[in-house]
Backbone as a ProteinNet text record, in pm:
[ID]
protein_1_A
[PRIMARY]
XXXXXXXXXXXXXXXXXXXXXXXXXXXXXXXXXXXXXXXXXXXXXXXXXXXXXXXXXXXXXXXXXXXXXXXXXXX
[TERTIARY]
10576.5	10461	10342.6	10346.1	10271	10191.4	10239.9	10245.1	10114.1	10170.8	10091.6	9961.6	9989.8	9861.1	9771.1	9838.5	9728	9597	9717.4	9678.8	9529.6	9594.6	9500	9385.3	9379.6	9315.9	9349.8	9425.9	9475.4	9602.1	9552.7	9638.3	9798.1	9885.8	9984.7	10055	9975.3	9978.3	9970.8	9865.7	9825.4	9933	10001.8	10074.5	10177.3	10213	10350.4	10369	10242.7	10185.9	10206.5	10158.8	10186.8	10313.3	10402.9	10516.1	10599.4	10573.1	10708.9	10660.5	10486.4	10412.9	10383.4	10501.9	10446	10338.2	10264.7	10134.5	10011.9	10036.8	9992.6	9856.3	9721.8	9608.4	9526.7	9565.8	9483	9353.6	9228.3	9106.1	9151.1	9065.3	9069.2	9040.5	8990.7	8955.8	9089.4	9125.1	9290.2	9368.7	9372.5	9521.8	9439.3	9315.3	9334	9340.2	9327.3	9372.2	9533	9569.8	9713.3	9788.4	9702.5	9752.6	9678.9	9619.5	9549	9653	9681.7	9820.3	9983.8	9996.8	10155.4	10140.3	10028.9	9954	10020.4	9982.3	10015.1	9852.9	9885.8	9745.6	9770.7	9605.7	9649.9	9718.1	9684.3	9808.3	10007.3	10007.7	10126.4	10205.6	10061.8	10130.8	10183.2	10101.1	10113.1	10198.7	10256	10380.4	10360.9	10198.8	10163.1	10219.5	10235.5	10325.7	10413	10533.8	10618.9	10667.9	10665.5	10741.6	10872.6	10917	11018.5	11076.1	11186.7	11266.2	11366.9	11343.7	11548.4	11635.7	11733.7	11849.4	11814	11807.1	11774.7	11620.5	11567.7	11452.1	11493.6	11585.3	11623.3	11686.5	11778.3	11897.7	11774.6	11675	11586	11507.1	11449.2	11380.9	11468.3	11617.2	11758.3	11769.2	11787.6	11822.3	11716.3	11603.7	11444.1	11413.6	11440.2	11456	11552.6	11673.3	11801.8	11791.3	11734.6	11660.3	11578	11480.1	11349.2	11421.8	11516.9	11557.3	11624.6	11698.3	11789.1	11676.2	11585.4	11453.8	11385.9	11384.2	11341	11394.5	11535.2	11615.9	11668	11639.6	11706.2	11574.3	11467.1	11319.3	11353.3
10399	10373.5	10457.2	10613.1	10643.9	10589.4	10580.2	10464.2	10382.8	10259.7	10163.1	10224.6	10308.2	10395.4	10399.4	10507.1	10575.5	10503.1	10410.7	10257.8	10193.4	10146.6	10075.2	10109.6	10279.5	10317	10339	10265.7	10229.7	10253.2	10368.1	10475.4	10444.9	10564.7	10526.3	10453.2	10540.4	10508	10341.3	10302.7	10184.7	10075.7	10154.4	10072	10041.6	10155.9	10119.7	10092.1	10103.5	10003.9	9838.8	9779.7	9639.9	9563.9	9733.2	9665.3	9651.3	9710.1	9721.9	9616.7	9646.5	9550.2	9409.4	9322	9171.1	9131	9199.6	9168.9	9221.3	9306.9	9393.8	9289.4	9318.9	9265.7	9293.6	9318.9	9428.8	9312.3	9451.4	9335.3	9268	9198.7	9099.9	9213.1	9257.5	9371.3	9461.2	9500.6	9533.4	9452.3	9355.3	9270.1	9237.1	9189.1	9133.9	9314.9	9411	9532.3	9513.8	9494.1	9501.6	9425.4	9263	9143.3	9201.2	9269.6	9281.8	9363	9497.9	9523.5	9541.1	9446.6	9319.3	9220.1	9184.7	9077.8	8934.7	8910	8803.5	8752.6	8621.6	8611.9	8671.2	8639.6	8668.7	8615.4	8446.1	8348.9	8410.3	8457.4	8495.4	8601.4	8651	8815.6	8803.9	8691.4	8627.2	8548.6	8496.4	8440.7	8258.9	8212.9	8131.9	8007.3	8062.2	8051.2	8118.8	8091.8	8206.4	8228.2	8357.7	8332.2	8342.1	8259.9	8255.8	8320.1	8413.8	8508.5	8468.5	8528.2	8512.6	8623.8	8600.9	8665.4	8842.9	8861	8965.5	9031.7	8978.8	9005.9	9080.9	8953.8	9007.8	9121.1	9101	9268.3	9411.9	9385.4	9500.3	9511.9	9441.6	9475.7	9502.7	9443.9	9487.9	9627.9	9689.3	9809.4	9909.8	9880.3	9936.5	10002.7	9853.9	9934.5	9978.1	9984.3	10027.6	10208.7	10201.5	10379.1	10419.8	10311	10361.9	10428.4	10314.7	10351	10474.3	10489.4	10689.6	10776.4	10761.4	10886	10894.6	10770.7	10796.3	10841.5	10833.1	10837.1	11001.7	11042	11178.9	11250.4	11202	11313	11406.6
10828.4	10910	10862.2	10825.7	10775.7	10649.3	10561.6	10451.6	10458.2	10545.4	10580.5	10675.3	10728.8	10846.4	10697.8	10626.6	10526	10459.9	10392.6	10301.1	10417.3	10500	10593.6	10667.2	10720.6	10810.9	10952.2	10992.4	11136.8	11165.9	11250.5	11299.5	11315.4	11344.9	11317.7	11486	11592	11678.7	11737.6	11657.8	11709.2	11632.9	11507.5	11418.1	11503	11611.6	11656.4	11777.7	11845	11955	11940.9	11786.4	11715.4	11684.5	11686.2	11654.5	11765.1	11891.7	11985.3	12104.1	12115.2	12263	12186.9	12210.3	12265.7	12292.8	12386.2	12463.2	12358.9	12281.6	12192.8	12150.6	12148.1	12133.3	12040.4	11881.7	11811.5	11787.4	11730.2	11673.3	11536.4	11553	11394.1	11282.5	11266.8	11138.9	11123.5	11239.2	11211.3	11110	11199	11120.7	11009	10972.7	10854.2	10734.6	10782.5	10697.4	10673.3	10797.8	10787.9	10690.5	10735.4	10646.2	10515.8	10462.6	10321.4	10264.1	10347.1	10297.4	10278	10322.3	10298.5	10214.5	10181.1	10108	10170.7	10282.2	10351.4	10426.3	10457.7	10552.5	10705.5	10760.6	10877.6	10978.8	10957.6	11035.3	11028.6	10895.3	10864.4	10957.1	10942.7	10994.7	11154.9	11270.6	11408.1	11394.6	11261.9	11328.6	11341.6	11276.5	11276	11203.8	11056.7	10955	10878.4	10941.5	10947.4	10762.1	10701.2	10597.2	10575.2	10497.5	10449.4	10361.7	10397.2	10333.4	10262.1	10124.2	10053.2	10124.7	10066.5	10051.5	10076.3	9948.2	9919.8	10026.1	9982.6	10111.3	10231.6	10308.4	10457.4	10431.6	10307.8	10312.6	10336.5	10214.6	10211	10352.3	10439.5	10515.6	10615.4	10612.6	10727.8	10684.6	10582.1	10535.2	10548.2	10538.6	10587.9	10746.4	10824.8	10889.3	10999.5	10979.7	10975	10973	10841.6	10806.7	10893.8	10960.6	10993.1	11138.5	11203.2	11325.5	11322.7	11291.2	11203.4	11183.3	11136.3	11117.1	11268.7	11316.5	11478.8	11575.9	11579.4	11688.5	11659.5	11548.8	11495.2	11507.4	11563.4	11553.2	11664.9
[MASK]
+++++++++++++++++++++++++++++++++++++++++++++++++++++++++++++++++++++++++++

């Protein structure tokens, strides 16, 4: 999360506000930072057009954050 905070500008707070609230409302200048760095659009990133993952893909982002949850739960 830091990572992507740094890269983007937008805080880490608000990053993980995006990821957990449903209701979650960010501005447009957000996501399209966000979507600029995932290199996806911004329809993509809402879920508009969903992408499509291989194989390998899902393992890495299953294994991602798999880790991420272990660095959180151990803070």
């Amino acid at each position: 999360m830091q990572q992507v905070a740094t890269a983007t500008g937008v805080s880490k707070a608000l990053i993980w506000k995006i990821e957990i609230d449903v209701g979650c409302n960010p501005q447009l200048n957000i996501l399209k930072e966000l979507a600029g760095y995932f290199h996806v659009k911004v329809s993509e990133l809402i879920g508009e057009n969903p992408i499509i993952l291989n194989e390998r893909e899902q393992l890495f982002i299953k294994e991602w954050y798999e880790d991420y949850e272990r660095k959180r739960t151990n803070q």
